[in-house]
C-alpha positions as a Python dict, from the first residue, in 0.01 Angstrom:
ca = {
    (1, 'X'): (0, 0, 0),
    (2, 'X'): (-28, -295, -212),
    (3, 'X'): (-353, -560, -174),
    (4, 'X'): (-179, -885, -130),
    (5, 'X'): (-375, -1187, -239),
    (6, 'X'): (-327, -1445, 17),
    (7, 'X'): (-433, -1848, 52),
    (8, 'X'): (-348, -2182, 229),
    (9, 'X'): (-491, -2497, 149),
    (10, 'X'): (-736, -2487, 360),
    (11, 'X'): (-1042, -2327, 589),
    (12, 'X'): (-1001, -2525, 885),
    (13, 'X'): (-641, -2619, 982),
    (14, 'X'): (-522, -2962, 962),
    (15, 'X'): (-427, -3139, 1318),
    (16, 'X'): (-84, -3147, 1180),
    (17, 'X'): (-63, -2781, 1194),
    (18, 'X'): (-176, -2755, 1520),
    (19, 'X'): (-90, -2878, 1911),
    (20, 'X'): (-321, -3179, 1821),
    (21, 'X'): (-50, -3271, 1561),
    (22, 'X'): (307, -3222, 1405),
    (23, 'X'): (258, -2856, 1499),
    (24, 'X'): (457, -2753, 1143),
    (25, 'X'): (376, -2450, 979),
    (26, 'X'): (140, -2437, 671),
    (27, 'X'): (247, -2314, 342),
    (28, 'X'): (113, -1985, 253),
    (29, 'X'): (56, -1854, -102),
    (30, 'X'): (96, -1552, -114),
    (31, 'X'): (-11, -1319, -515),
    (32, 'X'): (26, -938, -568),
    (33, 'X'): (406, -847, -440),
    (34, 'X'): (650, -688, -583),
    (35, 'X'): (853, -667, -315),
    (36, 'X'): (1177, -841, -192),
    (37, 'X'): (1063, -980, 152),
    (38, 'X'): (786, -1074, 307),
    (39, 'X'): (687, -1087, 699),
    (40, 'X'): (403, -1303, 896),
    (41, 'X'): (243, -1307, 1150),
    (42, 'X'): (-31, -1546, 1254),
    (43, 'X'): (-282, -1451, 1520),
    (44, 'X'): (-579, -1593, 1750),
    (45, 'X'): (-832, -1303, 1849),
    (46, 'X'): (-1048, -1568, 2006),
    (47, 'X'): (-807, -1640, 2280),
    (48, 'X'): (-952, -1618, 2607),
    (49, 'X'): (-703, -1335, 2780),
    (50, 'X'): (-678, -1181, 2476),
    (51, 'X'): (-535, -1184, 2091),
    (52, 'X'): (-241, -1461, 2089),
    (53, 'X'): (62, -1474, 1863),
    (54, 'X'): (145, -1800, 1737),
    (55, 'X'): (399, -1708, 1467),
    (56, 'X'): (645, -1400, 1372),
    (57, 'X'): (854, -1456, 1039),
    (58, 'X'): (1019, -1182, 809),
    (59, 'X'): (1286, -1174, 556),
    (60, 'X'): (1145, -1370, 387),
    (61, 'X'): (1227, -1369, 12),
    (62, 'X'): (943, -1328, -177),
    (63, 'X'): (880, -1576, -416),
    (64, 'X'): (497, -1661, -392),
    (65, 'X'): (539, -1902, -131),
    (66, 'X'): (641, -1909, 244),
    (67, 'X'): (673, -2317, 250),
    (68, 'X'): (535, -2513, 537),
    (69, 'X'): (712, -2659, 759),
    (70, 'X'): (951, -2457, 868),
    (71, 'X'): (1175, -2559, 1148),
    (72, 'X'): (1194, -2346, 1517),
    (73, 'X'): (1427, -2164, 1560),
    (74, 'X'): (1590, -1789, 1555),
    (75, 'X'): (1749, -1779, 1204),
    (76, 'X'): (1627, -2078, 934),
    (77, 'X'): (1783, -2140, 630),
    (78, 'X'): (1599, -2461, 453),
    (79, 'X'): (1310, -2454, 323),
    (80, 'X'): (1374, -2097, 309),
    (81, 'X'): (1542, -1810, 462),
    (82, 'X'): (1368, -1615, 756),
    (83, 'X'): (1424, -1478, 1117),
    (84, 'X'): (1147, -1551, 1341),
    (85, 'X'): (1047, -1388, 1630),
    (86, 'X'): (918, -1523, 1993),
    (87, 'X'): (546, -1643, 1969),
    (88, 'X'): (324, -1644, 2274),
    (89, 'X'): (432, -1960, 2398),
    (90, 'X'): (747, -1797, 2496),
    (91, 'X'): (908, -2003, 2212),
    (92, 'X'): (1109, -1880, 1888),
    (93, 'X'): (946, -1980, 1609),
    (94, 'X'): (566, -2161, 1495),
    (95, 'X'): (358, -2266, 1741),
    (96, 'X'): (40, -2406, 1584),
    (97, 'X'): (-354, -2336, 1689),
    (98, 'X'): (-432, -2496, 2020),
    (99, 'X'): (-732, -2358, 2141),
    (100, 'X'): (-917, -2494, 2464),
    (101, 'X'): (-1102, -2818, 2413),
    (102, 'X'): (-1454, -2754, 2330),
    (103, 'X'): (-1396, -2392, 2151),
    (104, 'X'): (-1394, -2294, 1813),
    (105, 'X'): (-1132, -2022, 1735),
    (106, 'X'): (-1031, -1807, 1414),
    (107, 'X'): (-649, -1786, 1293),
    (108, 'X'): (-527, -1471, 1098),
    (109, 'X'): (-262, -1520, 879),
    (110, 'X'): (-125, -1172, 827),
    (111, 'X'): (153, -1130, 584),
    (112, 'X'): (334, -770, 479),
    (113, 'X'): (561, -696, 169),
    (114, 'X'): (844, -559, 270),
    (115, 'X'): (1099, -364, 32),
    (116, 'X'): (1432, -413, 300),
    (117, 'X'): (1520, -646, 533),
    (118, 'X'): (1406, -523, 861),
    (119, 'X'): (1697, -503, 1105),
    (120, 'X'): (1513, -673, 1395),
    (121, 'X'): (1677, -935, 1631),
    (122, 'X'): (1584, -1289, 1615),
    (123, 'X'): (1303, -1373, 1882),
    (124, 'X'): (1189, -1015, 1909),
    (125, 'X'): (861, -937, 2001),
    (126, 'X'): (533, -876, 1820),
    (127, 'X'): (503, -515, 1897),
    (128, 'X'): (841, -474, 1751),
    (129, 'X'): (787, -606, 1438),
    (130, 'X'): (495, -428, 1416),
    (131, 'X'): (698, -93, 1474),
    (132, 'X'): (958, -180, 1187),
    (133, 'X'): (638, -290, 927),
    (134, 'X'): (457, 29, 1000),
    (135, 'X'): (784, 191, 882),
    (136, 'X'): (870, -32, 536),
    (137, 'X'): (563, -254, 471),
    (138, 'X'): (457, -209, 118),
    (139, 'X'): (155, -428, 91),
    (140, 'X'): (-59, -644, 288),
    (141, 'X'): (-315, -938, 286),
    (142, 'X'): (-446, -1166, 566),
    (143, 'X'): (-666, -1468, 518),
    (144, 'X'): (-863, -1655, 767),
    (145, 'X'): (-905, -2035, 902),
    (146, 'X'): (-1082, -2199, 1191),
    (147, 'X'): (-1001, -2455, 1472),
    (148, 'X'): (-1177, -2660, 1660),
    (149, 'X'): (-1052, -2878, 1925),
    (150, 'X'): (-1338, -3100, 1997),
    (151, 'X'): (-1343, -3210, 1592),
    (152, 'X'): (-945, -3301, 1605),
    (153, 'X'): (-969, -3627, 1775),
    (154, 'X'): (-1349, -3711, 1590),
    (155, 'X'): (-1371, -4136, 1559),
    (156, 'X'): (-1340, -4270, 1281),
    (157, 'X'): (-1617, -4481, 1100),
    (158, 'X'): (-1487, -4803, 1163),
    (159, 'X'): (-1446, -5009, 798),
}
């Protein structure tokens, strides 16, 4: 399997990524595939009841970049062409960090070459996707950011 460089632009996410924001998807940068698709999924292990799914995207092409921003929803088209599965929150699509107030959590961001489309349904679940990787995943790379509640709403100096 294939060591998949992967990066966003940055170590702690930005409010507008998360329930403290916009909630819209960060771009991911993603080196080392040579692969036709790509699949995500982004991940709290922190969570109190246990690890927590906040995102499920493949078919994906793969061209270096999964763009941020990308809209809910079963099948997307603009920026970019993916099926997403159902997250956590019992919704289709991204659903940004949103940790309890006063805790510090780390997000996964776990993306797979693929070298098919996978022939999943839109909104399935994470343990099916994981099934259908395990099976055609070529590579792999995760990186790693923090969030912390308690630091979103921070004052301001005043100027």
């Amino acid at each position: 399997m294939q060591n998949l460089t992967i990066e966003v632009d940055f170590d702690r996410f930005l409010p507008e990524h998360t329930c403290d924001g916009e909630d819209l998807s960060p771009r991911i940068r993603v080196r080392g595939s040579d692969a036709p698709y790509l699949a995500v999924i982004l991940d709290d292990p922190d969570a109190p009841r246990g690890t927590f799914t906040h995102w499920l995207a493949w078919n994906i092409p793969a061209t270096g970049e999964i763009p941020g921003g990308i809209p809910p929803g079963p099948r997307i088209s603009h920026p970019v062409s993916a099926v997403q599965g159902k997250n956590d929150f019992g919704r289709t699509g991204y659903g940004g960090p949103c940790p309890p107030k006063g805790a510090s959590h780390r997000f996964f961001i776990r993306v797979w070459s693929v070298g098919r489309e996978l022939d999943l349904s839109p909104g399935a679940d994470r343990w099916h996707l994981e099934d259908a990787l395990a099976a055609a995943a070529t590579g792999y790379g995760e990186t790693m950011a923090v969030y912390d509640r308690r630091k979103a709403f921070a004052a301001r100096p005043r100027t």
